[in-house]
N, C-alpha and C positions, 0 to 999 in steps of 0.2 A: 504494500500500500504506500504510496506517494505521500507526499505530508499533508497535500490537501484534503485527502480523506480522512485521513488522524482528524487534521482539523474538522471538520464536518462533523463525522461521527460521531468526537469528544462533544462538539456542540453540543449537537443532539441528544445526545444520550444524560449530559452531564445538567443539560437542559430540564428535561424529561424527570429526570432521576430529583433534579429541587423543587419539581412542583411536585412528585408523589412526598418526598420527608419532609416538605415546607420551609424549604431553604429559599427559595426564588426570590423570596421580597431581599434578601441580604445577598446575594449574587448577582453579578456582572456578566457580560459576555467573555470577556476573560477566564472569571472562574468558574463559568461553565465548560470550559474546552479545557480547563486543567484537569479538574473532575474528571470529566470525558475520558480524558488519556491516561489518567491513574486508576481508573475505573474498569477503564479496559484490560491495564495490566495486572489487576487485583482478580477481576472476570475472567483471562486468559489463566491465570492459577489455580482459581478454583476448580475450573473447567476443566481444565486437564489432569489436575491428581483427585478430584472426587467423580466425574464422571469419564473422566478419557473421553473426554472434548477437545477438539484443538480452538486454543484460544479465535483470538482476532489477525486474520490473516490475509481477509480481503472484503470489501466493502458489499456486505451480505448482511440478509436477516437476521442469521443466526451469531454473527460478529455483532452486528446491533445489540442484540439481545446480550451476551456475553457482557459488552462493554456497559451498557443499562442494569444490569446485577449487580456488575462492580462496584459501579456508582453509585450506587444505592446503601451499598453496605459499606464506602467509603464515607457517605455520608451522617449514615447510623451510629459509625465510629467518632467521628469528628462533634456530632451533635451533642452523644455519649461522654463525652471526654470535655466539651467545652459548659455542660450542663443547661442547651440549649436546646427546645422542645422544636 
């Protein structure tokens, strides 16, 4: 994947992923594409040692998907941690 789609994706997903844990009103376009892309590499790990999934490899549903898990649970941890609902 090219970096354009990194970016995209991270968008997306990291996008996505602060309006399901209510992060959106305190995020930026910036720290949605960061999300994204730690998301993705958080999603590519899980993915591959609990399901033997290959992570995020190419600009697909299931990389989508992958990378919107990460995010997710990047976000849960950061929320967790800063004691922010």
């Amino acid at each position: 994947m090219g970096i354009l789609s990194w970016l995209i994706l991270g968008g997306l997903a990291g996008w996505l992923a602060s309006k399901v844990t209510g992060n959106d009103p305190r995020m930026g376009v910036g720290a949605n594409i960061i999300v994204g892309i730690i998301g993705a590499f958080i999603g590519g790990f899980i993915a591959n040692n609990l399901f033997n999934v290959s992570g995020v490899t190419e600009f697909s549903l299931q990389s989508f998907l992958v990378a919107f898990g990460g995010s997710i649970v990047l976000l849960l941890i950061v929320n967790a941690v800063t004691g922010k609902k």
